[in-house]
GUZAFI-887433 format. One record per atom (N, C-alpha, C): residue in three letters; x, y, z. Coordinates in steps of 0.02 Angstrom, whole numbers, plus 32768, in hexadecimal, padded with zeros to 4 digits. Example, Ala and Ser with C-alpha at 12.3 -4.5 7.8 and 13.67 -1.06 7.14 Angstrom:
% residues 2
ALA82947EE48186
ALA82677F1F8186
ALA82947F5B8186
SER82827F908162
SER82AC7FCB8165
SER82858002818A
END
This chain:
% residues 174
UNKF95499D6B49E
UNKF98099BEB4D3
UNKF95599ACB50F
UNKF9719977B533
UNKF94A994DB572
UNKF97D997AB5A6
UNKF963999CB5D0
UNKF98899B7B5FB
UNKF9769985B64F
UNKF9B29976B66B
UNKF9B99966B6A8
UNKF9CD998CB6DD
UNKF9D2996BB71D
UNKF9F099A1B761
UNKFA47999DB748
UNKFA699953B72F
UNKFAA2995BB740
UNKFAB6993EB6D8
UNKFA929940B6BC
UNKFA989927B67D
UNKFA73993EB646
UNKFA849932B607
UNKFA40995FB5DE
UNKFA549928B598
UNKFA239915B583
UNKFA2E98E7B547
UNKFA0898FFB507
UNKFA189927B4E3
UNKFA299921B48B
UNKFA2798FEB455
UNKFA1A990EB412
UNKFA1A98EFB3CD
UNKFA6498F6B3C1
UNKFA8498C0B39D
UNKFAAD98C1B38A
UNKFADD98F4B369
UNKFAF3991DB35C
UNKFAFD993DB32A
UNKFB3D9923B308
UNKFB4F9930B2BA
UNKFB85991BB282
UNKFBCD9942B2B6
UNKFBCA995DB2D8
UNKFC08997BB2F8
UNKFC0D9947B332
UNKFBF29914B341
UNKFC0D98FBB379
UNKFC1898A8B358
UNKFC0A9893B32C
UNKFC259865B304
UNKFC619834B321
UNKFC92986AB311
UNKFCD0985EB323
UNKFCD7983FB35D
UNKFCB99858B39B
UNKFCAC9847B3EB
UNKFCA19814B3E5
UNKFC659802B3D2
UNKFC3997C1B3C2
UNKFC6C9787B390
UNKFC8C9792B364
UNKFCA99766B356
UNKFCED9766B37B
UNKFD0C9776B380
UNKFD3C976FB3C0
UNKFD40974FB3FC
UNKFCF59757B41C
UNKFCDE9748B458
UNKFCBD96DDB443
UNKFCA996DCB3F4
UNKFC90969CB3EF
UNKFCDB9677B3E6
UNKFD12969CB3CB
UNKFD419655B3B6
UNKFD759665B408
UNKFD50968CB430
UNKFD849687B46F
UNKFD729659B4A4
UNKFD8E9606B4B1
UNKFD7695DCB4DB
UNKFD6595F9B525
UNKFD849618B533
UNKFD779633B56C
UNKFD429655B57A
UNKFD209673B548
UNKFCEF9691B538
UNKFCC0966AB536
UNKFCA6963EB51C
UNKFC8D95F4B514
UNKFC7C95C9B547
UNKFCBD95C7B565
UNKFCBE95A1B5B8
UNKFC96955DB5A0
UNKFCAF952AB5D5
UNKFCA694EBB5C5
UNKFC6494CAB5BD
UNKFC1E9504B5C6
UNKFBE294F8B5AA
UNKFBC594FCB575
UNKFBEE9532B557
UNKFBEC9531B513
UNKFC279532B4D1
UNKFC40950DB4EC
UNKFC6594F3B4B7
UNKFC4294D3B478
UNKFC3694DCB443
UNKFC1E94B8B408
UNKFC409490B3CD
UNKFC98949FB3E1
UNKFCA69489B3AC
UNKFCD794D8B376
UNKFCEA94DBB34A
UNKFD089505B31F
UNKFCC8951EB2F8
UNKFCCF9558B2EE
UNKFC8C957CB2C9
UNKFCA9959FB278
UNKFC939595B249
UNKFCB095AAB202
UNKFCB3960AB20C
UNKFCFD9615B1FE
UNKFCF39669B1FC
UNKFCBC9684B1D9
UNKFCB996B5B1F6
UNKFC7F96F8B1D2
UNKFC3696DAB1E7
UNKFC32969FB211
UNKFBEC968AB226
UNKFBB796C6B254
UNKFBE396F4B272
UNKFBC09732B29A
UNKFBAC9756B268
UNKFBD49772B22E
UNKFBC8979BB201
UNKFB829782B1CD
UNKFB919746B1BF
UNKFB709735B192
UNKFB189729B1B9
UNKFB1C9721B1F4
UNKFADD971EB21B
UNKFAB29758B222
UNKFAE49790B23C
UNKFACC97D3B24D
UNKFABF9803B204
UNKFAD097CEB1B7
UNKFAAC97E1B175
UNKFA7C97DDB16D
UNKFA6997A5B180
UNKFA28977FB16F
UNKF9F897A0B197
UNKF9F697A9B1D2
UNKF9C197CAB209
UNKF9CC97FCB234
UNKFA1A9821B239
UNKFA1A9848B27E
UNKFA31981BB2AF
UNKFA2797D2B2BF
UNKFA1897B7B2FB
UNKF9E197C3B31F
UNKF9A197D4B303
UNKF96797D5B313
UNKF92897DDB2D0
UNKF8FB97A9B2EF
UNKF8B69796B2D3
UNKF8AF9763B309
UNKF8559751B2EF
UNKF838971DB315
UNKF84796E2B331
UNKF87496D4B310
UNKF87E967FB317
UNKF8CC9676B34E
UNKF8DA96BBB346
UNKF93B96A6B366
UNKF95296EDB358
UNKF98B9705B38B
UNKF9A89741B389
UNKF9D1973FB3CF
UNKF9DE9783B3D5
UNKFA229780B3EE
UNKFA3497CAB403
UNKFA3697D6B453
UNKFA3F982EB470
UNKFA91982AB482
UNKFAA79867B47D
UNKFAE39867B4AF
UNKFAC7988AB4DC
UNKFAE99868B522
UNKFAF39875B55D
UNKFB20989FB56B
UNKFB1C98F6B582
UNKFB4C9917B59F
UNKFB439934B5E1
UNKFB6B9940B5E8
UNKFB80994CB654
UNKFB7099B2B644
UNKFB5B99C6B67A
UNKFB4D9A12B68A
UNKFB809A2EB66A
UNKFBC89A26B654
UNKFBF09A43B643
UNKFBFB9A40B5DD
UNKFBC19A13B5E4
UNKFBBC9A0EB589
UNKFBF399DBB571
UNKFC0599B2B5A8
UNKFC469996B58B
UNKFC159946B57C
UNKFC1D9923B550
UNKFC0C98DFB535
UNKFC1098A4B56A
UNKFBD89891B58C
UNKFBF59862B5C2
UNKFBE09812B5B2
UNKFBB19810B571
UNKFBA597D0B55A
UNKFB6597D8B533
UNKFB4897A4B522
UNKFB19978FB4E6
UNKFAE4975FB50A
UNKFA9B976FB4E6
UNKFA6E9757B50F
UNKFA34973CB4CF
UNKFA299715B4C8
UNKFA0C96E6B481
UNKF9CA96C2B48E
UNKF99896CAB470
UNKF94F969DB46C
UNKF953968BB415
UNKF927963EB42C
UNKF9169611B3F5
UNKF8E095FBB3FB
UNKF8AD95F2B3AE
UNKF86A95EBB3DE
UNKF86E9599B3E3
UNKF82D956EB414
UNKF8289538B417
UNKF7E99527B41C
UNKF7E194F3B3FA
UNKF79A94DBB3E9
UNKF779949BB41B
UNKF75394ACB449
UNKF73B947CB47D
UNKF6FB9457B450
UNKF6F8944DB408
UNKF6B39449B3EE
UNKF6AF946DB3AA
UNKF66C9461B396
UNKF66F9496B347
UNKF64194B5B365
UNKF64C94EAB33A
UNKF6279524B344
UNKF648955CB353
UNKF63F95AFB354
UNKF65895CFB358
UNKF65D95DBB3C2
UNKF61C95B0B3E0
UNKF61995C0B424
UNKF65095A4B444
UNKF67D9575B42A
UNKF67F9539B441
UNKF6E1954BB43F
UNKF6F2957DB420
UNKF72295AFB41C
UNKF75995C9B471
UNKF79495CDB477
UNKF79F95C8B4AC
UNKF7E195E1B487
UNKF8059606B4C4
UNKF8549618B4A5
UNKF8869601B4DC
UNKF8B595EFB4CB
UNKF90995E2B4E8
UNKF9199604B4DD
UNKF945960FB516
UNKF96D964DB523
UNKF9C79624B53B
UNKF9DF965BB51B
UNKFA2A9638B54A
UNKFA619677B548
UNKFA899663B565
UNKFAB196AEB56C
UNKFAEF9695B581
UNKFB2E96CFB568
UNKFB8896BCB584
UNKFB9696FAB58B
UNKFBA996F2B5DB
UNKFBC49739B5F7
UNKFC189729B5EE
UNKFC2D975FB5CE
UNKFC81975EB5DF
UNKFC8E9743B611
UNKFCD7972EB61A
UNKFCED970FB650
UNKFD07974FB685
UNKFD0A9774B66A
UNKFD3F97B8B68D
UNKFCFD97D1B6C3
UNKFCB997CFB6AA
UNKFC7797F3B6B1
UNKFC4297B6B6D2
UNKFC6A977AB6FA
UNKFC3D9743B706
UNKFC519751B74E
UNKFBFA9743B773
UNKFBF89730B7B9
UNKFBF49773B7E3
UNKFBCB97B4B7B0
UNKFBB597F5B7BA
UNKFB6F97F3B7BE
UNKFB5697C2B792
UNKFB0097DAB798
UNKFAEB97E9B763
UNKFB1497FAB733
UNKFB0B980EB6F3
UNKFAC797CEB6D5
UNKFAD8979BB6D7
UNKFACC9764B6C2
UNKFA729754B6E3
UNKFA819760B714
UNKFA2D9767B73D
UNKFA0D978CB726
UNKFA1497D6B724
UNKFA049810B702
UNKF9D99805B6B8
UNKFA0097F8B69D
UNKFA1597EDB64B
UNKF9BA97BBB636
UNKF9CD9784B667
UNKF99E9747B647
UNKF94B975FB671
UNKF9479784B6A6
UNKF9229794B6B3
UNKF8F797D3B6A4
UNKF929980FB682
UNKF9119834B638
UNKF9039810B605
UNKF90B97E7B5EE
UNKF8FC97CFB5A7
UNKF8B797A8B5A9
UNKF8CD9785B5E1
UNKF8789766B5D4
UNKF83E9791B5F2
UNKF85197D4B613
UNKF81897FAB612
UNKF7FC982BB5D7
UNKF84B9821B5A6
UNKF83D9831B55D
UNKF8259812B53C
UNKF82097D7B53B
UNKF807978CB4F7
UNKF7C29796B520
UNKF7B597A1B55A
UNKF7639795B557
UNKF73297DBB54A
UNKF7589813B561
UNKF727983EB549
UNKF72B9851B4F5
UNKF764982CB4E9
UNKF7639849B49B
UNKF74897F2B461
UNKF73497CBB479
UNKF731978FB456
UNKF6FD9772B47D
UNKF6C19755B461
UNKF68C9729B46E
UNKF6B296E7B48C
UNKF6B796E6B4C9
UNKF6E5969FB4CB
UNKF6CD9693B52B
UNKF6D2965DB52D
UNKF6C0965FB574
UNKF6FE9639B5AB
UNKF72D9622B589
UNKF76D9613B5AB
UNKF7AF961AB58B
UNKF7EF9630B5B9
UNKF8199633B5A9
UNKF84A95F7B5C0
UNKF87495DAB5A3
UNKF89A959BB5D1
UNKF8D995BCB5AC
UNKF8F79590B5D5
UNKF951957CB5D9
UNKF95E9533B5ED
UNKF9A49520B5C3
UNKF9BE94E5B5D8
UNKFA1194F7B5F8
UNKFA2394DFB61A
UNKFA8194E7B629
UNKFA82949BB644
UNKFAD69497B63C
UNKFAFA945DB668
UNKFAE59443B694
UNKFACF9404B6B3
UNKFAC6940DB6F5
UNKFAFE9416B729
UNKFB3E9410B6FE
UNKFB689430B736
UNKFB87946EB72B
UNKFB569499B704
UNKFB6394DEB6FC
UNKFB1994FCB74D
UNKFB3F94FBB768
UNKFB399520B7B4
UNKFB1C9552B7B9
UNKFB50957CB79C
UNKFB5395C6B7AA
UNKFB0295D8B78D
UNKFB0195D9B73B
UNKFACB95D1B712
UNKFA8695ACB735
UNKFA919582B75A
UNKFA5E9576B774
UNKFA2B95C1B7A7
UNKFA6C95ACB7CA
UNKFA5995FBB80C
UNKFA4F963DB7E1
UNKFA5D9647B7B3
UNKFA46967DB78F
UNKFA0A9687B776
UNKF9E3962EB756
UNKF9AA9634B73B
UNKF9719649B767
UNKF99A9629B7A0
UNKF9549624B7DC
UNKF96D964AB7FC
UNKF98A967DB7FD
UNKF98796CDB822
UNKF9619703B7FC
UNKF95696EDB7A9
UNKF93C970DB770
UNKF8E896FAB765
UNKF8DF96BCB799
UNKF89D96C9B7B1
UNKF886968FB77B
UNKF8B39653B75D
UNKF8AC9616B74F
UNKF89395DEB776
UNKF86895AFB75A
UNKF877956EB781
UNKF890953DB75C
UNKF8B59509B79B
UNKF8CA94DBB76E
UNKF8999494B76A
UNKF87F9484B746
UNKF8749448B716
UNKF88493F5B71B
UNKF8BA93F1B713
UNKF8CD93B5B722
UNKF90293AAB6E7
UNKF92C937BB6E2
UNKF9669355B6C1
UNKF970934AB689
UNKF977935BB63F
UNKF967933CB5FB
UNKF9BD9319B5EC
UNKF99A92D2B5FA
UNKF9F692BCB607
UNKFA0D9293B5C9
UNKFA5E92A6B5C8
UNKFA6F92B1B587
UNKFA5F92D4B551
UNKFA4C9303B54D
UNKFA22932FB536
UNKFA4A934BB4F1
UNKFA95936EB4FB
UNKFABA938DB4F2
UNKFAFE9355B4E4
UNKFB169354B4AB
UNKFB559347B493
UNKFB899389B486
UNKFBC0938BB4AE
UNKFBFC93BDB4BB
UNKFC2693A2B4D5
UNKFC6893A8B4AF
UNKFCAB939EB4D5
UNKFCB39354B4BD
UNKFCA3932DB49C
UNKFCA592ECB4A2
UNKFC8D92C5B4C2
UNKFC4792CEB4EB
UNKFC1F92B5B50D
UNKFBD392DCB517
UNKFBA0929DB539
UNKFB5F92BDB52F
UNKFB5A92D9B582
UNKFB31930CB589
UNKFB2C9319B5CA
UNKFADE933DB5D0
UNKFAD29336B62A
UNKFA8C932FB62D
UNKFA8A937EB632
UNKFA4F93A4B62C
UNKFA2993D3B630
UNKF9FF93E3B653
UNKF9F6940CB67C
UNKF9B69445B6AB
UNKF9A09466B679
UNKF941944FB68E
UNKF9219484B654
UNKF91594B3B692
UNKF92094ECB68F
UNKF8DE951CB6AC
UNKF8BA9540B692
UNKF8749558B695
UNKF84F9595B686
UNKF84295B8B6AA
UNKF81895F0B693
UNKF7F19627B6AA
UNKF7AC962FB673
UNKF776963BB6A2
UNKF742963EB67E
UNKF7209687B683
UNKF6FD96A2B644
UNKF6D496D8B649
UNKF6BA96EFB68B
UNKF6C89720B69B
UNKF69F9724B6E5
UNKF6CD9710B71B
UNKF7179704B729
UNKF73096F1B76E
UNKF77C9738B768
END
């Protein structure tokens, strides 16, 4: 367990499943950045077979609040700037409940994790992409000690349209 001041993030466990799939087919949950579309049942189950929701390449913590209660999900994927194993880099992205948004949770959260992906993984940057008119997410990355990058426009197809993207990172060492 990643312990925080106001948050503490965890391996998945088969008892919280349920949460997790509940929380993916609940739009609200989702919120209008991540909407993807309808997802085939048992897709949580059948994921958290295969790996836990964790190995090298992609995985997946829950996020809970001091009181142990479930406040959201926090996810890296790796990305390849290049071949080679140096050349290795992870995405990160995360959905705080709606009930549990605009606490800090979310600042918290992304700024534990990538102090986790670097002392535990040979890697020398962490990035993120969001909406560019996901706001909030912005001010979170760069309170979590992100910078932002610049524009990858059209980047992202959702909702029936393409929309542009903020990359930010954080590098080894900041």
């Amino acid at each position: 367990m990643l312990c925080g001041e106001r948050i503490d993030l965890r391996p998945i466990a088969e008892s919280d499943l349920g949460q997790l799939e509940a929380w993916k087919a609940d739009p609200n949950y989702n919120g209008e950045f991540n909407s993807f579309g309808l997802q085939p049942a048992g897709n949580v189950r059948r994921a958290f077979a295969q790996h836990a929701y964790l190995n090298d390449d992609h995985g997946r913590l829950l996020i809970l609040n001091k009181t142990n209660e479930a406040v959201g999900d926090i996810g890296y994927r790796v990305v390849k700037h290049g071949r080679g194993l140096a050349n290795r880099a992870y995405e990160i992205g995360i959905t705080i409940a709606p009930e549990h948004r605009g606490q800090g949770y979310g600042t918290e959260a992304q700024s534990l994790f990538a102090a986790y992906l670097f002392a535990t993984y040979p890697i020398a940057r962490v990035q993120a992409t969001t909406d560019i008119a996901n706001v909030a997410e912005q001010r979170a990355l760069e309170r979590a000690g992100f910078t932002r990058e610049g524009i990858l426009r059209q980047a992202q197809f959702r909702s029936g349209s393409w929309h542009d993207m903020v990359m930010y990172s954080k590098v080894c060492g900041e």
